[in-house]
N, CA, C and O atoms as a Maestro MAE file, in Angstrom:
{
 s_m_m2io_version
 :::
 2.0.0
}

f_m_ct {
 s_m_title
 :::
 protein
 m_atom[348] {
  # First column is atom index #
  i_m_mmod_type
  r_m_x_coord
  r_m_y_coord
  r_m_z_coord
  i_m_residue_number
  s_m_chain_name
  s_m_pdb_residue_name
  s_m_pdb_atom_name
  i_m_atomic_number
  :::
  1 25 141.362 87.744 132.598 1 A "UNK " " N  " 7
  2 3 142.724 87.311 132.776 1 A "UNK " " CA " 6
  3 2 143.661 88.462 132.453 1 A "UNK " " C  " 6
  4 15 143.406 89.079 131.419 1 A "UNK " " O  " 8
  5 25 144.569 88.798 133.081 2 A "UNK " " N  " 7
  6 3 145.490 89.823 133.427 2 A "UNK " " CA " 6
  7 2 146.693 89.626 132.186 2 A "UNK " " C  " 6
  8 15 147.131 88.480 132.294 2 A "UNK " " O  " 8
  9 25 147.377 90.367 131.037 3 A "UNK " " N  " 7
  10 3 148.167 90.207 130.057 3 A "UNK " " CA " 6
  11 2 149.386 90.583 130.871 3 A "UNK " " C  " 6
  12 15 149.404 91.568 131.609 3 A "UNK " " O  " 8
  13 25 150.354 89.795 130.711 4 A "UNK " " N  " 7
  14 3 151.798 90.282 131.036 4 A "UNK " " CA " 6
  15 2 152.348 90.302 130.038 4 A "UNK " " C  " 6
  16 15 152.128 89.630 129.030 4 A "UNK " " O  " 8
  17 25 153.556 91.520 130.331 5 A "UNK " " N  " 7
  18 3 153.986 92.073 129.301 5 A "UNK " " CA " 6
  19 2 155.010 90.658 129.155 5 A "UNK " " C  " 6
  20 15 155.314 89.867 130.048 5 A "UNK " " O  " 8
  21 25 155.506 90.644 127.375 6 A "UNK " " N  " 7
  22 3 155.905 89.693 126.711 6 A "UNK " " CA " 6
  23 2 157.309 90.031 127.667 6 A "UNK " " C  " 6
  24 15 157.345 91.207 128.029 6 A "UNK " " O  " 8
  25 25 158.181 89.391 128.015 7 A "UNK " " N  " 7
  26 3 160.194 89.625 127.627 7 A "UNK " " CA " 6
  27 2 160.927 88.073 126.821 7 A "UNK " " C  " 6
  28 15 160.666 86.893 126.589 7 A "UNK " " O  " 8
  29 25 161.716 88.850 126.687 8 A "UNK " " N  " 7
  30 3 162.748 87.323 125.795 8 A "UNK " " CA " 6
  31 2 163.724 86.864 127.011 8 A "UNK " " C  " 6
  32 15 164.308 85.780 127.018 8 A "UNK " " O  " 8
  33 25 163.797 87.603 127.789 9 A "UNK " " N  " 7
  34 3 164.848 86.720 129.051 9 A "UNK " " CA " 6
  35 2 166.458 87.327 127.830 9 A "UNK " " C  " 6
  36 15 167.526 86.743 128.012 9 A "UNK " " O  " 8
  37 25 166.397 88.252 126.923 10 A "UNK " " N  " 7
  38 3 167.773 88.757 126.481 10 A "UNK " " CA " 6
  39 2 167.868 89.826 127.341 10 A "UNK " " C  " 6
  40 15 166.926 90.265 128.000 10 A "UNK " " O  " 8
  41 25 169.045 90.270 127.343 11 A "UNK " " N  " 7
  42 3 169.458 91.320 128.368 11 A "UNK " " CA " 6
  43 2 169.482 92.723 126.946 11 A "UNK " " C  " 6
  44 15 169.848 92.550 125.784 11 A "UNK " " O  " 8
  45 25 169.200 93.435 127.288 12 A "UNK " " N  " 7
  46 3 168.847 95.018 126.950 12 A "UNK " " CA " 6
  47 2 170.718 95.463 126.077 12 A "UNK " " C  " 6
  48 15 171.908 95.500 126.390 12 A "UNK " " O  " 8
  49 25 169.786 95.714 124.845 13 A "UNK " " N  " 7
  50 3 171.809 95.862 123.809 13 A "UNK " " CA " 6
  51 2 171.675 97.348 124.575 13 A "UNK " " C  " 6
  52 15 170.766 97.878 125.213 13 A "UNK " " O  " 8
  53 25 173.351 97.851 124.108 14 A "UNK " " N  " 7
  54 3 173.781 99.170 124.834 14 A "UNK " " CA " 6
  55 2 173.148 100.031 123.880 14 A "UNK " " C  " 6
  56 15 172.381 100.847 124.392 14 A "UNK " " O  " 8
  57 25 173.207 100.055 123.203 15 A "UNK " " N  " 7
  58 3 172.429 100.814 122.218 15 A "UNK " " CA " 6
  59 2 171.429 101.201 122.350 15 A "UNK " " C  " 6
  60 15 171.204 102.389 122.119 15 A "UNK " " O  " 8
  61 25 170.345 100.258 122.814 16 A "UNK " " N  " 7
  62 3 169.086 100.344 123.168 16 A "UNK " " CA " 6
  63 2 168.747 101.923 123.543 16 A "UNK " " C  " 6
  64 15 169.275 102.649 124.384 16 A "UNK " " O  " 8
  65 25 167.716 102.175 122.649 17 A "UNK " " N  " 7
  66 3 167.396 104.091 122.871 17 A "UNK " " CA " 6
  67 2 168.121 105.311 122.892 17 A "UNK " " C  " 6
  68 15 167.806 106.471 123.158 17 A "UNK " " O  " 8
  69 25 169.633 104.507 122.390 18 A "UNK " " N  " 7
  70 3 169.805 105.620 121.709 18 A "UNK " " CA " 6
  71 2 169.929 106.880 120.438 18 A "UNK " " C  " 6
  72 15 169.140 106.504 119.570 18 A "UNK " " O  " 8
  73 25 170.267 107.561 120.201 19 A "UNK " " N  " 7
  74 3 169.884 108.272 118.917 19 A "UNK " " CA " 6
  75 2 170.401 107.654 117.811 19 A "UNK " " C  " 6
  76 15 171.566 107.341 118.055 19 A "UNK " " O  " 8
  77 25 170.116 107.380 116.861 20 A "UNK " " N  " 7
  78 3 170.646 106.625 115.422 20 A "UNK " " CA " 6
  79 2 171.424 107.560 114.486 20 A "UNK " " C  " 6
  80 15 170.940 108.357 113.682 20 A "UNK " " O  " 8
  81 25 172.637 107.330 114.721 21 A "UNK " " N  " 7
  82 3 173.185 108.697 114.009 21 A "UNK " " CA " 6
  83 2 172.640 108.576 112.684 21 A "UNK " " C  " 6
  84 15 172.119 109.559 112.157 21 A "UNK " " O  " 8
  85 25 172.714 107.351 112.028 22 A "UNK " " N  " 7
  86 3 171.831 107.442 110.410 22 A "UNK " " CA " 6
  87 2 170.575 108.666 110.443 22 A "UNK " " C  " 6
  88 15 170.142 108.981 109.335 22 A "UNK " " O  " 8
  89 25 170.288 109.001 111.025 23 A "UNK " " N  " 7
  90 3 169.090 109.622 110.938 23 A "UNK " " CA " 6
  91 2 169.408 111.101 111.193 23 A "UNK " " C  " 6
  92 15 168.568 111.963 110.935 23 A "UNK " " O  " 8
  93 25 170.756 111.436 111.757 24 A "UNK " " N  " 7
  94 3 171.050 113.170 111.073 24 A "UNK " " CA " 6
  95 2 171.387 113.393 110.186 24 A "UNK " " C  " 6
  96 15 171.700 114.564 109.966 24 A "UNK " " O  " 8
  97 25 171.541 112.231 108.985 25 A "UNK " " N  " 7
  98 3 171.715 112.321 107.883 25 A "UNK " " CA " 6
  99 2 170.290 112.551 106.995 25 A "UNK " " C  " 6
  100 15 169.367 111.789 107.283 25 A "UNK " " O  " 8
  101 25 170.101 113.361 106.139 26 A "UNK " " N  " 7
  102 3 168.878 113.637 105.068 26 A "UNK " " CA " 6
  103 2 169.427 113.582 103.597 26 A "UNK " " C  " 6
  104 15 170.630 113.743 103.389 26 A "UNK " " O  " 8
  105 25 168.687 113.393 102.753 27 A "UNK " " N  " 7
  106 3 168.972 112.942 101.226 27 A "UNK " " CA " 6
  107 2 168.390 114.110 100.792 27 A "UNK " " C  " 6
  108 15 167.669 114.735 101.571 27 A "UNK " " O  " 8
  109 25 168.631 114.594 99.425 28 A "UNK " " N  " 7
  110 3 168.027 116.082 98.569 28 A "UNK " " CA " 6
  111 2 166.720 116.446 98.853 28 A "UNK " " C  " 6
  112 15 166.302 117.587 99.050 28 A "UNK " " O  " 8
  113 25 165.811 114.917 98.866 29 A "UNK " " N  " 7
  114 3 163.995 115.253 98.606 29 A "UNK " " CA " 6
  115 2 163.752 115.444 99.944 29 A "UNK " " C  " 6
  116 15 162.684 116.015 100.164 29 A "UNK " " O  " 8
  117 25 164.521 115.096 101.082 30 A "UNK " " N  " 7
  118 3 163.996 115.780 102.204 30 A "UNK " " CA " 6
  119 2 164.600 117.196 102.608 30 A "UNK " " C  " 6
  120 15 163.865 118.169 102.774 30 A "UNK " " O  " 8
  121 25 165.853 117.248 102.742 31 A "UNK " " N  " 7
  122 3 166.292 118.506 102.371 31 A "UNK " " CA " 6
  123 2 165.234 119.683 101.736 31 A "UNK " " C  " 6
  124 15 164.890 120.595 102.489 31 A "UNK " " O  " 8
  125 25 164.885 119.657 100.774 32 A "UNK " " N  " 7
  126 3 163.980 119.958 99.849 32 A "UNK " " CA " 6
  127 2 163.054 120.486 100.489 32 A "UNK " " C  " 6
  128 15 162.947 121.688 100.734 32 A "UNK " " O  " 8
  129 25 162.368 119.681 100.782 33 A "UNK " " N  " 7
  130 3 160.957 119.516 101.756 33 A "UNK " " CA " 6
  131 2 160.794 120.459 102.689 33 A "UNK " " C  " 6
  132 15 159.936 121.320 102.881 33 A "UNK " " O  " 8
  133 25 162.133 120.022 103.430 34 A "UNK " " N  " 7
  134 3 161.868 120.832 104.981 34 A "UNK " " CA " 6
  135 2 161.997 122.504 104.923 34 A "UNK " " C  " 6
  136 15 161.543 123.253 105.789 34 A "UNK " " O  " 8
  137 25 162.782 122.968 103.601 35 A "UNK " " N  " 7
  138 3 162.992 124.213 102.931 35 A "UNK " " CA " 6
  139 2 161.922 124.871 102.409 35 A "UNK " " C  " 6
  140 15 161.781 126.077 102.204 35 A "UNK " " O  " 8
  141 25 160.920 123.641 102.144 36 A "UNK " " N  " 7
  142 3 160.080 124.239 100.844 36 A "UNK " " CA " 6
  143 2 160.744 124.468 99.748 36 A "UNK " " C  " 6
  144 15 159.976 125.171 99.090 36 A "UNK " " O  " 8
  145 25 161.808 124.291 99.073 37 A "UNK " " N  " 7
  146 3 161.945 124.431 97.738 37 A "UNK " " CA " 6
  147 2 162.122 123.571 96.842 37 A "UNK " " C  " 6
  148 15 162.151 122.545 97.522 37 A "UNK " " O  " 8
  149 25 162.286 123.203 95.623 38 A "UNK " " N  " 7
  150 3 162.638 122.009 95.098 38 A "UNK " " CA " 6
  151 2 164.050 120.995 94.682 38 A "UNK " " C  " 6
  152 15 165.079 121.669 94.637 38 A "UNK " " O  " 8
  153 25 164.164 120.148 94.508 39 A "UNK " " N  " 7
  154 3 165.451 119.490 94.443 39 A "UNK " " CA " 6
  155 2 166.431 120.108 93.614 39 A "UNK " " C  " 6
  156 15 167.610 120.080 93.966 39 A "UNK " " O  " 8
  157 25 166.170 120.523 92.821 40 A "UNK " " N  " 7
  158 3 166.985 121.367 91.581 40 A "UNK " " CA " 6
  159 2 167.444 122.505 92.878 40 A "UNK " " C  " 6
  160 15 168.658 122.530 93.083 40 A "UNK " " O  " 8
  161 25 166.823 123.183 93.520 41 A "UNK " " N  " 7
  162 3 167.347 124.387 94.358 41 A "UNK " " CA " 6
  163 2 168.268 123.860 95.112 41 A "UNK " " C  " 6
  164 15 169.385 124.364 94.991 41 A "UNK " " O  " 8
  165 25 168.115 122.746 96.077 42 A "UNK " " N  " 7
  166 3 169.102 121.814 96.836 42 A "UNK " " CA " 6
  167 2 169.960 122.040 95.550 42 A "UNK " " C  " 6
  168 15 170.356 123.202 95.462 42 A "UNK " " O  " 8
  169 25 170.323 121.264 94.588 43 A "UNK " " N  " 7
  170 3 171.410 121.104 94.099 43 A "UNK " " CA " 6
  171 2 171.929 121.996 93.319 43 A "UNK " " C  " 6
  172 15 172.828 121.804 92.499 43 A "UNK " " O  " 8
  173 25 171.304 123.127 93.585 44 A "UNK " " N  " 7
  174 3 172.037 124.361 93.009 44 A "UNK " " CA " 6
  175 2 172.828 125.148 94.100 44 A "UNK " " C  " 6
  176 15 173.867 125.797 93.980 44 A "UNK " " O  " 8
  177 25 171.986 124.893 95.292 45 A "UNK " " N  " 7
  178 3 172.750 125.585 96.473 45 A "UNK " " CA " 6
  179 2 174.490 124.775 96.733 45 A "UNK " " C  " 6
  180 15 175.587 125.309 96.897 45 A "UNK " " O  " 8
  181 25 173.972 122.898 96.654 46 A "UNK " " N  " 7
  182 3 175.421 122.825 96.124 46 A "UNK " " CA " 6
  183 2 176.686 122.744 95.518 46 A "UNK " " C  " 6
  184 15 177.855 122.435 95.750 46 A "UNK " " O  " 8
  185 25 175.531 123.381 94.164 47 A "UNK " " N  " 7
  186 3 177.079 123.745 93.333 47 A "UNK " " CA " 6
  187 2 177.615 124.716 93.671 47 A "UNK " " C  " 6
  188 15 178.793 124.840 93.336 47 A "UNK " " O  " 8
  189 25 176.860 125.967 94.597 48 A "UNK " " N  " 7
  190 3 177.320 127.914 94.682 48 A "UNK " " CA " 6
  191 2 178.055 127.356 96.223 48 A "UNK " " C  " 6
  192 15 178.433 128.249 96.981 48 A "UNK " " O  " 8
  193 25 178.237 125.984 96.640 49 A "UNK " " N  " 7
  194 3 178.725 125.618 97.922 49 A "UNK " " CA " 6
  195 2 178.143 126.411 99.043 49 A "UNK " " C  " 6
  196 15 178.867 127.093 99.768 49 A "UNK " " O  " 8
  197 25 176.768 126.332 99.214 50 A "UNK " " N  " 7
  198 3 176.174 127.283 100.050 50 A "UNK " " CA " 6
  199 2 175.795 126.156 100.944 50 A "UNK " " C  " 6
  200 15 175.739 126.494 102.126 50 A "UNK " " O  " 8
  201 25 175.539 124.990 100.717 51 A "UNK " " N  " 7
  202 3 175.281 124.339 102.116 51 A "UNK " " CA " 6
  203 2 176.113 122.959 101.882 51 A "UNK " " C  " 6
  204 15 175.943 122.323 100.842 51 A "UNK " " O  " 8
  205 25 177.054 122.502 102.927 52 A "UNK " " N  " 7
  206 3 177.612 120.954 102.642 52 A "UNK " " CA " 6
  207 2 177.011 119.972 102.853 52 A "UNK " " C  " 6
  208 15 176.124 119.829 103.694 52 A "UNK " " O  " 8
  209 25 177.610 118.840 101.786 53 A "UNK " " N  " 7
  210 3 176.966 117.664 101.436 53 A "UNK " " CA " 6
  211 2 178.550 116.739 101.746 53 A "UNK " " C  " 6
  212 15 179.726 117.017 101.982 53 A "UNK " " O  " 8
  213 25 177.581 115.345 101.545 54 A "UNK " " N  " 7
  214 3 179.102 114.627 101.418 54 A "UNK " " CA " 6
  215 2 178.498 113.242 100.517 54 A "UNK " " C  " 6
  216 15 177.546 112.535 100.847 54 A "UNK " " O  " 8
  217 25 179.335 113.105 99.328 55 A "UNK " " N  " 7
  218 3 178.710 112.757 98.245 55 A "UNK " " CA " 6
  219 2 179.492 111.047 98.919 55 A "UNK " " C  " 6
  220 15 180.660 110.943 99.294 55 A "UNK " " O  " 8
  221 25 178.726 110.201 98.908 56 A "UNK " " N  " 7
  222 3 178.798 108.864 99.539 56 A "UNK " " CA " 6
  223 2 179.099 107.583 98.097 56 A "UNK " " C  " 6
  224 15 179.431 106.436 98.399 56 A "UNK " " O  " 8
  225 25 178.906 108.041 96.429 57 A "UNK " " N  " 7
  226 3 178.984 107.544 95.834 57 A "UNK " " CA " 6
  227 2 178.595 108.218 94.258 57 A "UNK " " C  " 6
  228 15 177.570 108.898 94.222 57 A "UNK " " O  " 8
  229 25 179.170 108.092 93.318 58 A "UNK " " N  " 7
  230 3 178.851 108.740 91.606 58 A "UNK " " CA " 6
  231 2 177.359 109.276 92.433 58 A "UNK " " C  " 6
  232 15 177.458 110.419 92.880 58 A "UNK " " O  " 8
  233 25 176.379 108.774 92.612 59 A "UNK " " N  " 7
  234 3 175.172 109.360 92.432 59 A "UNK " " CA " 6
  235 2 174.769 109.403 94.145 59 A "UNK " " C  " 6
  236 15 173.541 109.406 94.221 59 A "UNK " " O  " 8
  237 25 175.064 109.418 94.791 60 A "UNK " " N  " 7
  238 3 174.459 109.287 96.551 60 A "UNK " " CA " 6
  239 2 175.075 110.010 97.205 60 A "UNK " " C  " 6
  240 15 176.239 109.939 97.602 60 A "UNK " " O  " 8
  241 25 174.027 111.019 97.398 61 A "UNK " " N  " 7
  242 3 174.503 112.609 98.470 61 A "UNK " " CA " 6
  243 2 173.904 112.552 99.490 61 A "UNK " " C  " 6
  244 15 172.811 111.987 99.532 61 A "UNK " " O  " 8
  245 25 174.593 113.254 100.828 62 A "UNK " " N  " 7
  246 3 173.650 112.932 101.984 62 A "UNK " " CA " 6
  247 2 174.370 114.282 102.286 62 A "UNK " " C  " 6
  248 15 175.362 114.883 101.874 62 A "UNK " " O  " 8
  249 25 173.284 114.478 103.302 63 A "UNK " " N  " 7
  250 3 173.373 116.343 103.853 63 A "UNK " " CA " 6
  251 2 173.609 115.387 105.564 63 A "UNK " " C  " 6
  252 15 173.258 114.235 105.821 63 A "UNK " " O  " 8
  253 25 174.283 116.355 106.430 64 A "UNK " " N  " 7
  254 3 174.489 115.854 107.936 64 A "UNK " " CA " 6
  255 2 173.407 117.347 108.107 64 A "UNK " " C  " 6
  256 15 173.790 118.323 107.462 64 A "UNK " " O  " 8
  257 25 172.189 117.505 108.890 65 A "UNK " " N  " 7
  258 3 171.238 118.055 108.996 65 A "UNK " " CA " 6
  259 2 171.497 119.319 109.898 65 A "UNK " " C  " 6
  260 15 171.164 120.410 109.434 65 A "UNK " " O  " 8
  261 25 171.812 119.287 110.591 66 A "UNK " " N  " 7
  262 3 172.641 120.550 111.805 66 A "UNK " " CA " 6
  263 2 173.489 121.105 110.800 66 A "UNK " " C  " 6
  264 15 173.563 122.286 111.137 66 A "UNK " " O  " 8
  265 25 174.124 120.970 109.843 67 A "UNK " " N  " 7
  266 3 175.474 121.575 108.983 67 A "UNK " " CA " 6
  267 2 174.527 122.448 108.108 67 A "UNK " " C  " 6
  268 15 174.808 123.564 107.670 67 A "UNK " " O  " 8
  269 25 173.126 121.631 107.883 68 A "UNK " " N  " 7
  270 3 172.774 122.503 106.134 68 A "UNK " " CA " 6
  271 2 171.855 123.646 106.850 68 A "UNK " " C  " 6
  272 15 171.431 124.649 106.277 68 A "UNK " " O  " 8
  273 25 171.563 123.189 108.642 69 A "UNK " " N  " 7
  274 3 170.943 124.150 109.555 69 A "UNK " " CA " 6
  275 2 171.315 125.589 109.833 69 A "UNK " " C  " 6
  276 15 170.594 126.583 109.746 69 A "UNK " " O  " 8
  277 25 173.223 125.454 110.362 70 A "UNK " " N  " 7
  278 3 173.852 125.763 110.196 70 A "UNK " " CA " 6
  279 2 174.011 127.093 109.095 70 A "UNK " " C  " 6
  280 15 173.812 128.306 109.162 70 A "UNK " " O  " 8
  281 25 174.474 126.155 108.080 71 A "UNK " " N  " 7
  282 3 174.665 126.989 106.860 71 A "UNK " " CA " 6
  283 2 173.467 128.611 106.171 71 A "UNK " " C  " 6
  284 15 173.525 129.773 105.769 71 A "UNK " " O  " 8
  285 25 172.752 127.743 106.403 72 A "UNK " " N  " 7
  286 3 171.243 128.270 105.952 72 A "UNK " " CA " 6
  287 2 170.839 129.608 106.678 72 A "UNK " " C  " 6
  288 15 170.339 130.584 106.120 72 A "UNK " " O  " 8
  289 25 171.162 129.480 108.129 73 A "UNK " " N  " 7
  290 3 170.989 130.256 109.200 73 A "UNK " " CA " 6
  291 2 172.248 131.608 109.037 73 A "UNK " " C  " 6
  292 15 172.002 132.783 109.310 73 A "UNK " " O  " 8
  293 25 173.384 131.172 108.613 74 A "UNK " " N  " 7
  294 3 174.024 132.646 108.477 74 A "UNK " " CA " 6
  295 2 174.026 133.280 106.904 74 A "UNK " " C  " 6
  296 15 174.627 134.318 106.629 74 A "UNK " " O  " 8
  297 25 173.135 132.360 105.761 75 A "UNK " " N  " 7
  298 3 172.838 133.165 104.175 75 A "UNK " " CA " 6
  299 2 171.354 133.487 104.733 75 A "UNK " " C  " 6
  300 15 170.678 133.066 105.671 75 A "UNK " " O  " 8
  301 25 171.190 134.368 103.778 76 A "UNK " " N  " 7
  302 3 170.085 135.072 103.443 76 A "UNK " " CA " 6
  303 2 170.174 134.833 102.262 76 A "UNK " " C  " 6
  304 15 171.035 135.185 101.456 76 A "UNK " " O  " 8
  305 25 168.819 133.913 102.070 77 A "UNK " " N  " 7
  306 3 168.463 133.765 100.228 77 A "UNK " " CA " 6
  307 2 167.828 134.877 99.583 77 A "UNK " " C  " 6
  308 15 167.017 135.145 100.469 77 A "UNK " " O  " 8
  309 25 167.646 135.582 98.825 78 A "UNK " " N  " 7
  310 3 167.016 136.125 98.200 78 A "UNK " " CA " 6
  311 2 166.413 135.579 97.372 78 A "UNK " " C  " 6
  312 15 166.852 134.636 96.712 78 A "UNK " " O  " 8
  313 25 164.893 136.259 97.223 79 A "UNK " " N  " 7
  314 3 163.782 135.432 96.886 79 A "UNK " " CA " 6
  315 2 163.763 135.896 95.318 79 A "UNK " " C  " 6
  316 15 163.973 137.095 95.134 79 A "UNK " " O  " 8
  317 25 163.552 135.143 94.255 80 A "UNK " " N  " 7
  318 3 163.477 135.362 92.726 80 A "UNK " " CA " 6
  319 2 162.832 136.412 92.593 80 A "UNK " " C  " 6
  320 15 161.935 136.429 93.436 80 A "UNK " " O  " 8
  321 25 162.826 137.729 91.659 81 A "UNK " " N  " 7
  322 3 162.214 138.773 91.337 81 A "UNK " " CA " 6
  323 2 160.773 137.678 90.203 81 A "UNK " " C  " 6
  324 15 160.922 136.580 89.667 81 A "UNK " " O  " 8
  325 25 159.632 138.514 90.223 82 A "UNK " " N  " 7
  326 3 158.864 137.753 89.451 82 A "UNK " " CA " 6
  327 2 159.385 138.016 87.726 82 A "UNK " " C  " 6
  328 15 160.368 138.686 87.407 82 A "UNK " " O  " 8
  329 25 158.530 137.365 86.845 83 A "UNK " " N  " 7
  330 3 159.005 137.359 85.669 83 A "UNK " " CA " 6
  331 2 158.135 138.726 84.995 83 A "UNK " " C  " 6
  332 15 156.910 138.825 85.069 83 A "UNK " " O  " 8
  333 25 159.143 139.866 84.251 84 A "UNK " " N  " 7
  334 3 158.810 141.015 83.608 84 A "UNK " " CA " 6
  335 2 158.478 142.028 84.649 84 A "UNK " " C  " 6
  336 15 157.666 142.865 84.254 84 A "UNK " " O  " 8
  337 25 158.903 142.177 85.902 85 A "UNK " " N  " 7
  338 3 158.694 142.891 86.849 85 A "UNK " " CA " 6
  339 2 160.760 143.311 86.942 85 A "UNK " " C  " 6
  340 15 161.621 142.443 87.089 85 A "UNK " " O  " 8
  341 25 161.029 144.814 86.803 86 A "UNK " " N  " 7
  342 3 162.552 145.340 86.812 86 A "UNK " " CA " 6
  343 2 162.471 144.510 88.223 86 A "UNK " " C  " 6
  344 15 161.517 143.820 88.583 86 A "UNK " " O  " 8
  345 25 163.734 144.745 88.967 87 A "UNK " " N  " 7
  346 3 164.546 144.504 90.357 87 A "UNK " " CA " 6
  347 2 165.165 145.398 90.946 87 A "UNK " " C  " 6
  348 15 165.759 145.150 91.995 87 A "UNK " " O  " 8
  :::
 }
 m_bond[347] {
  # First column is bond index #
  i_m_from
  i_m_to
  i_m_order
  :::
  1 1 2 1
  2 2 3 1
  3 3 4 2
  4 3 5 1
  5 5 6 1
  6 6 7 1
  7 7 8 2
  8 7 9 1
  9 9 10 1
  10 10 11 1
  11 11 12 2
  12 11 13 1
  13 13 14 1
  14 14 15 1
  15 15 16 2
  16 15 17 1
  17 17 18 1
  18 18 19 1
  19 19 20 2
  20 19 21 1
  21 21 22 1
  22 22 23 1
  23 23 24 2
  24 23 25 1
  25 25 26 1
  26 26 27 1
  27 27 28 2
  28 27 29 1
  29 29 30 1
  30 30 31 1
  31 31 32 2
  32 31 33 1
  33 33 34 1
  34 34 35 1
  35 35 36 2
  36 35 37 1
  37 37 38 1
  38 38 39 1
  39 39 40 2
  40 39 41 1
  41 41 42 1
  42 42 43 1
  43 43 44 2
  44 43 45 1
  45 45 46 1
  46 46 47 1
  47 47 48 2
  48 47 49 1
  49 49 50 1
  50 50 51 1
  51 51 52 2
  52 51 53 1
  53 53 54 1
  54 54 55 1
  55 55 56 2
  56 55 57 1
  57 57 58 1
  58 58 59 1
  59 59 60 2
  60 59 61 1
  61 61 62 1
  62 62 63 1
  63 63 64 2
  64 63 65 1
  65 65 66 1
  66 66 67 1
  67 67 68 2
  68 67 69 1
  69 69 70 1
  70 70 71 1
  71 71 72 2
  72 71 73 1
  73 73 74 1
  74 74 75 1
  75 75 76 2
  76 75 77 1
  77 77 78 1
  78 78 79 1
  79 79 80 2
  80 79 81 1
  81 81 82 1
  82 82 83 1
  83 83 84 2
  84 83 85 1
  85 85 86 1
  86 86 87 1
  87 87 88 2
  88 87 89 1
  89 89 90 1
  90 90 91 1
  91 91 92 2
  92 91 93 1
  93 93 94 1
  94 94 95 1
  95 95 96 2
  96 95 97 1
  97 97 98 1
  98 98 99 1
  99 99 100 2
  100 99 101 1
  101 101 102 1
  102 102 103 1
  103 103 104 2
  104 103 105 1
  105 105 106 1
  106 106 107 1
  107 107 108 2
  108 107 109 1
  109 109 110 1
  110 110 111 1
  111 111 112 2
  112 111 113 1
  113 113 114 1
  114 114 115 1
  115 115 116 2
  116 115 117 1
  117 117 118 1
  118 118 119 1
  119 119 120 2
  120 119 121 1
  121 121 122 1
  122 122 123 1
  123 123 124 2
  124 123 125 1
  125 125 126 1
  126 126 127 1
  127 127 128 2
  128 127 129 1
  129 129 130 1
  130 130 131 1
  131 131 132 2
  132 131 133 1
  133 133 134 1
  134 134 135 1
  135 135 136 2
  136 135 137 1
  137 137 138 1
  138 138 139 1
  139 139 140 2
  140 139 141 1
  141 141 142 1
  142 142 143 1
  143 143 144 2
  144 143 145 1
  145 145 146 1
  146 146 147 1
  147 147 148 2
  148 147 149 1
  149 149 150 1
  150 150 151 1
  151 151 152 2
  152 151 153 1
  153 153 154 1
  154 154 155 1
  155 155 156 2
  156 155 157 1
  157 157 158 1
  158 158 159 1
  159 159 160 2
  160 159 161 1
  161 161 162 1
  162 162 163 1
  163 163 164 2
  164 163 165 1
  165 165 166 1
  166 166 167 1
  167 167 168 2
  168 167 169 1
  169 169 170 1
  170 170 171 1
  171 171 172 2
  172 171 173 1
  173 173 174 1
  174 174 175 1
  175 175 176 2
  176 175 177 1
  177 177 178 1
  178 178 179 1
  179 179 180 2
  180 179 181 1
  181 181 182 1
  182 182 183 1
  183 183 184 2
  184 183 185 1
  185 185 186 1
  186 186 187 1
  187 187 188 2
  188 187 189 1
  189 189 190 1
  190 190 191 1
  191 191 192 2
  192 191 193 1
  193 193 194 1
  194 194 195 1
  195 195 196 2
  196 195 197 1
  197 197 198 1
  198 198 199 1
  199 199 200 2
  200 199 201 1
  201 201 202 1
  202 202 203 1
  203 203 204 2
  204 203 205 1
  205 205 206 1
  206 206 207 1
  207 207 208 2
  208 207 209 1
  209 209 210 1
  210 210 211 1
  211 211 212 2
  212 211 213 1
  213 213 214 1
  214 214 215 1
  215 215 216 2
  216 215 217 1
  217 217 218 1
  218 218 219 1
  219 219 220 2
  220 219 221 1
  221 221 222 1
  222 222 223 1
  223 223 224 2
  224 223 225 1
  225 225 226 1
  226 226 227 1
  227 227 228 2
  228 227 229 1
  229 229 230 1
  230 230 231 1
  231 231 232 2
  232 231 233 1
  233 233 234 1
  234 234 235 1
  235 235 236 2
  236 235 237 1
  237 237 238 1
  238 238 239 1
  239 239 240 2
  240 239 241 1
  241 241 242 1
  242 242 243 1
  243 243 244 2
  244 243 245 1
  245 245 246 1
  246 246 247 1
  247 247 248 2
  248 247 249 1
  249 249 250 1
  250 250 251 1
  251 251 252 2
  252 251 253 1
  253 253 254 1
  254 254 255 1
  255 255 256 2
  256 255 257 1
  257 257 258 1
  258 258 259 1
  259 259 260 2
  260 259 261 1
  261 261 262 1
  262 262 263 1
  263 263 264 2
  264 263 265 1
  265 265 266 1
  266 266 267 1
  267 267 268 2
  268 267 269 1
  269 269 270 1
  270 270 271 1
  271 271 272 2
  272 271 273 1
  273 273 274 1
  274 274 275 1
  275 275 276 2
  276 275 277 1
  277 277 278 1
  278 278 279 1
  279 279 280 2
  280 279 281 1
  281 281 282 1
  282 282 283 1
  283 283 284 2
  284 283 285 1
  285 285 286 1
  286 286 287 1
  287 287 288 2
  288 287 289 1
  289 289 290 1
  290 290 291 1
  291 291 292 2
  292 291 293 1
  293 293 294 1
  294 294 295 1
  295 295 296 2
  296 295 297 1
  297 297 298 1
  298 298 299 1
  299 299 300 2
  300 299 301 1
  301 301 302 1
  302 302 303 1
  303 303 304 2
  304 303 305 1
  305 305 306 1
  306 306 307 1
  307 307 308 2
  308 307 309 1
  309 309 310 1
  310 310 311 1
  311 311 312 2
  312 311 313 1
  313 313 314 1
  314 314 315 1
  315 315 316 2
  316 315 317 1
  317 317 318 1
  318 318 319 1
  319 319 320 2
  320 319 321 1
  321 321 322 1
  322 322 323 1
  323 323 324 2
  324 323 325 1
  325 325 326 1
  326 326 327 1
  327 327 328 2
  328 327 329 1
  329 329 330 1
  330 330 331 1
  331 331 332 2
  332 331 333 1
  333 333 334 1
  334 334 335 1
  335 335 336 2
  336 335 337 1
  337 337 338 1
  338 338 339 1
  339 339 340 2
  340 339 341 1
  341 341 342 1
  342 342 343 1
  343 343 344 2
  344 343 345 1
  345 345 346 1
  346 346 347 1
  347 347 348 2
  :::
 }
}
């Protein structure tokens, strides 16, 4: 016996497939992640205002992902000298 595909007989929202802007938004631990470095570095980069955030509440930061892309792309980080090695 042959499966047909399910429908609801609703008509298709406008929305339907398109991009979710929620989702160019990223939080510190992904931020983080996609850098390789750790959350403390995220939030040190935004205290030296090296990449923007937009703080959504006392404790809830969200990065818009193209901006911290952006940002990142015209600094050059310099990488920590090791420990007891001059610079």
């Amino acid at each position: 016996m042959k499966q047909q595909a399910l429908t609801t007989g609703f008509p298709t929202p406008p929305h339907a497939g398109a991009v979710n802007p929620l989702a160019t938004y990223a939080t510190i631990p992904v931020i983080a992640s996609t850098y390789s470095v750790s959350p403390r570095t995220v939030r040190r980069w935004m205290a030296d205002g090296l990449i923007p955030y937009y703080r959504c509440s006392s404790q809830l930061v969200r990065f818009k992902v193209a901006e911290v892309e952006q940002a990142l792309a015209r600094v050059r980080i310099p990488a920590r000298a090791e420990k007891g090695k001059a610079a």
